[in-house]
N, C-alpha and C positions, 0 to 999 in steps of 0.2 A: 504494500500500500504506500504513495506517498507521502512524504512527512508534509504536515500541517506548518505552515509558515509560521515563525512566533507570535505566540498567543497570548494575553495579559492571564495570566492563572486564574486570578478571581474572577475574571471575564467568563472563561470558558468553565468555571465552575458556577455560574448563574445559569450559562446555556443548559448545560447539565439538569439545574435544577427545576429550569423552564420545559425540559423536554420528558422530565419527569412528572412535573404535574398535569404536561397537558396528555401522557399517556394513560395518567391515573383520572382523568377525568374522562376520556377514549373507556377506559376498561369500567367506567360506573355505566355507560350509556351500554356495554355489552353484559356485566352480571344483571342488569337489568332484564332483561332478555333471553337469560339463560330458564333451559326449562318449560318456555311458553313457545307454543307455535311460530315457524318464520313463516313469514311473507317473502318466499324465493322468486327471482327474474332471473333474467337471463343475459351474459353481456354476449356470449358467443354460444355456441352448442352444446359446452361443457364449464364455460364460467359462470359460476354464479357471482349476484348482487342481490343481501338482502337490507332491509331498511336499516337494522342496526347498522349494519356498513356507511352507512351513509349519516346515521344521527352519532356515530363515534368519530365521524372524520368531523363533523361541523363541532362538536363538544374538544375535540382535540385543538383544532383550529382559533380556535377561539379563543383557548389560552394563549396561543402562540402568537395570535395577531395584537393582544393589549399589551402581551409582555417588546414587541418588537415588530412595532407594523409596518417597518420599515424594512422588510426582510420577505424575497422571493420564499415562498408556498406551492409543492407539489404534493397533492395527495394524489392518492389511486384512483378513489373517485372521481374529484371534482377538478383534477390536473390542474393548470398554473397558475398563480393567481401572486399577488402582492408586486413589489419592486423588481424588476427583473436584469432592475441596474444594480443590485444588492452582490456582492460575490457571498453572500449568507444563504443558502437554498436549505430551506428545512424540505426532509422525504417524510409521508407520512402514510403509513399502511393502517387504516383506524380498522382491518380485524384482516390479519394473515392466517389464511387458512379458514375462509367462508365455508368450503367445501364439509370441511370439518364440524365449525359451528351448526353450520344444518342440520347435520345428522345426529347435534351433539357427544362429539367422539373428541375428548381430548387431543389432540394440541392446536391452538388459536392463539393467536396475541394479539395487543394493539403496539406496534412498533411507530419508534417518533426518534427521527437523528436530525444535527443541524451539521451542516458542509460550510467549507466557505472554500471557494472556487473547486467543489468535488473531493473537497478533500473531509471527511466525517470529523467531528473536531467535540460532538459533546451525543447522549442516546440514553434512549432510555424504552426496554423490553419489557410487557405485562403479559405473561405467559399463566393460560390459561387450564390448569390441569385438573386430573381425576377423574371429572364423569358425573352424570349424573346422582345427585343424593350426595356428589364427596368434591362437589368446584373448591378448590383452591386458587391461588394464584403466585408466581413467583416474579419478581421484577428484577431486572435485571441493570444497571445503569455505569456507564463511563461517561471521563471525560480524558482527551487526547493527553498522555503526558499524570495521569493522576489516579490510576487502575481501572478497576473496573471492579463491581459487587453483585455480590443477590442476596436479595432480601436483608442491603446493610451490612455482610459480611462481605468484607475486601476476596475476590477470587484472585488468590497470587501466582495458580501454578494451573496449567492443564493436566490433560492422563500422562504417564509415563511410559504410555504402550511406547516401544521404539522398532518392533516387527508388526509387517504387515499379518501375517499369519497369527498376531495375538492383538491384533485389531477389530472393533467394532466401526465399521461404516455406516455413514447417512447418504442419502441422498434425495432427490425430487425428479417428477416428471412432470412438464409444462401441459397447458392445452391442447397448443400445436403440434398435431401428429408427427414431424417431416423429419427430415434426414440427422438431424440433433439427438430426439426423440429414439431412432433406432439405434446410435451410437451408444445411446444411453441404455438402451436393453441390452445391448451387449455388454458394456461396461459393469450391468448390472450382474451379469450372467460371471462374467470372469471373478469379479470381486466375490462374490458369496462363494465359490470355487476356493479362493487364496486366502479368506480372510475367515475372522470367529463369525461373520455376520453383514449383512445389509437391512438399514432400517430405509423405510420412506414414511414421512410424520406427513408429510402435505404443509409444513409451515413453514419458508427458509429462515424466519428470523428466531423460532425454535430452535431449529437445526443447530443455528450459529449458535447461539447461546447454551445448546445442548451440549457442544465443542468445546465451548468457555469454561463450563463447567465440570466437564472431566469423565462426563459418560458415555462420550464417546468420540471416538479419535479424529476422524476427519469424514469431512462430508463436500460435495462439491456438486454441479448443477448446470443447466443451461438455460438461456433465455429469460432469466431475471429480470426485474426492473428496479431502478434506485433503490424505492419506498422497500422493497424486498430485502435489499442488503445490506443499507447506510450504515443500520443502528447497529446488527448483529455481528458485522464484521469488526467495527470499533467497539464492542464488548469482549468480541475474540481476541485481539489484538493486544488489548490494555491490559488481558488476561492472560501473556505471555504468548497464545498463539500465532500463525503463522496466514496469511489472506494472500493470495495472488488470482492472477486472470488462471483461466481451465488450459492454457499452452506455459504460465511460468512466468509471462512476463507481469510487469508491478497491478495490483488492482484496481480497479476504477469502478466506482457506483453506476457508470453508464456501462460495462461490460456485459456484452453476451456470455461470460461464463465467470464460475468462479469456484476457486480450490481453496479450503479452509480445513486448518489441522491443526495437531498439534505439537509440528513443527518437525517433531522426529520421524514420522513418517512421511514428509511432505513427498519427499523424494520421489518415496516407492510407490507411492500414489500418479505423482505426476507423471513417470516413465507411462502410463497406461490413460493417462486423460491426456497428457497431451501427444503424446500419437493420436486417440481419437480428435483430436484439435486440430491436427495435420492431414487427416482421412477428411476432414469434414472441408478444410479451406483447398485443398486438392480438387473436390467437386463442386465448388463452384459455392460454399457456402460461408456467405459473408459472419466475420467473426470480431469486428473493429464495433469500436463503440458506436451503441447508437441509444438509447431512450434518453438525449439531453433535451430538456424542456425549449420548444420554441424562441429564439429568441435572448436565450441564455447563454451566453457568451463567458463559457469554462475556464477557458484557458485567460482572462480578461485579470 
């Protein structure tokens, strides 16, 4: 991941604390919710959008805009909104892992990170677990340069695993069926083969944070967007672990893929994701950034 250009400390320990409440006001608009009938749509043939999605992005939003209204705004929902001459871009996923939510099947979050030119700089993870009859919740929060916690316990160290072979994997599978997608069933296929296990939770910003955490080793993906990865990668990260794009090179929040570990395996991971990274830009499949918000001038 890029280093964050210097940052005033207690600056980016406000953003921190701003992106923490506006998750925790995201995750009252979703226990709200829990439990009672969704009103499911549709964005694509297998995406769903349900209303809580939409009343935790505007409840998250809202913190975010009194605290700093002068600061670029992308949610998943309602895409770009505020300054977009701001090099400040908050990413906001107000519930990762809808699909889940529906069914009420543990793992969901309301993910919330602030950028300043792409680069993740403060986040904050409301991870959603248990199940019916047993909702908890776990938050997850850093800020660039000052670690990273859950639930107020400083996270200092990831797993220890340093073999593939005594490794537990994550991973995810997008909407879109296409040439990514089968890469990824293979990859899927091999890894359960070499390793203790492959999980798929359906949440990336789980995922990360499940990484942070220590339960399990490295997890990696294609076809993300920001709001997906901002928060989960800078809790990974402050958390001793290891964030790159799915071929090695440095990570970027606008990336089509992304390899997160815990550092010792990164390797033995990458020699097999990023050959599938090389099979996929071989046929013709575009793998350079691309979800930057209209208008938003990154590199500025």
């Amino acid at each position: 991941m890029a280093s964050a250009q210097a940052e005033d400390p207690q600056f980016v320990a406000e953003l921190r604390d701003v992106a923490a409440r506006a998750a925790a006001a995201g995750a009252v608009a979703v226990r709200r919710a829990l439990d009672l009938p969704r009103n499911v749509q549709y964005k694509g043939a297998l995406d769903l959008v349900t209303d809580t999605d939409k009343e935790s992005e505007v409840a998250v939003l809202a913190v975010i805009r009194a605290s700093f209204p002068q600061h670029a705004l992308l949610g998943e929902e309602g895409g770009v909104s505020g300054n977009l001459d701001s090099p400040y871009l908050w990413a906001v996923d107000p519930l990762d892992g809808t699909t889940n939510f529906s069914h009420s099947y543990p793992s969901f979050a309301v993910s919330v990170a602030v950028t300043r030119r792409g680069v993740p700089l403060a986040a904050c993870v409301v991870e959603f677990c248990g199940g019916p009859r047993a909702w908890t919740t776990r938050t997850f929060t850093a800020a660039v340069g000052q670690g990273a916690s859950c639930n107020g316990e400083p996270l200092h160290h990831v797993s220890s695993a340093s073999e593939l072979r005594r490794s537990l994997l994550v991973t995810g599978f997008g909407y879109d069926h296409g040439k990514d997608w089968e890469e990824n069933l293979a990859l899927f296929r091999l890894f359960t083969d070499v390793c203790q296990g492959v999980r798929r939770l359906g949440a990336a910003s789980v995922d990360l944070c499940h990484v942070a955490l220590g339960v399990v080793d490295c997890y990696w993906e294609f076809q993300l967007k920001p709001w997906d990865m901002a928060a989960g990668a800078l809790i990974l990260q402050e958390a001793g672990g290891r964030v790159t794009k799915g071929d090695g090179a440095p990570f970027s929040i606008f990336a089509k893929s992304i390899l997160a570990s815990n550092g010792a395996i990164h390797g033995a991971v990458l020699e097999h994701v990023g050959a599938a990274c090389a099979r996929l830009q071989a046929d013709g499949f575009d793998l350079q950034d691309w979800y930057i918000p209209s208008g938003y001038d990154v590199q500025r």
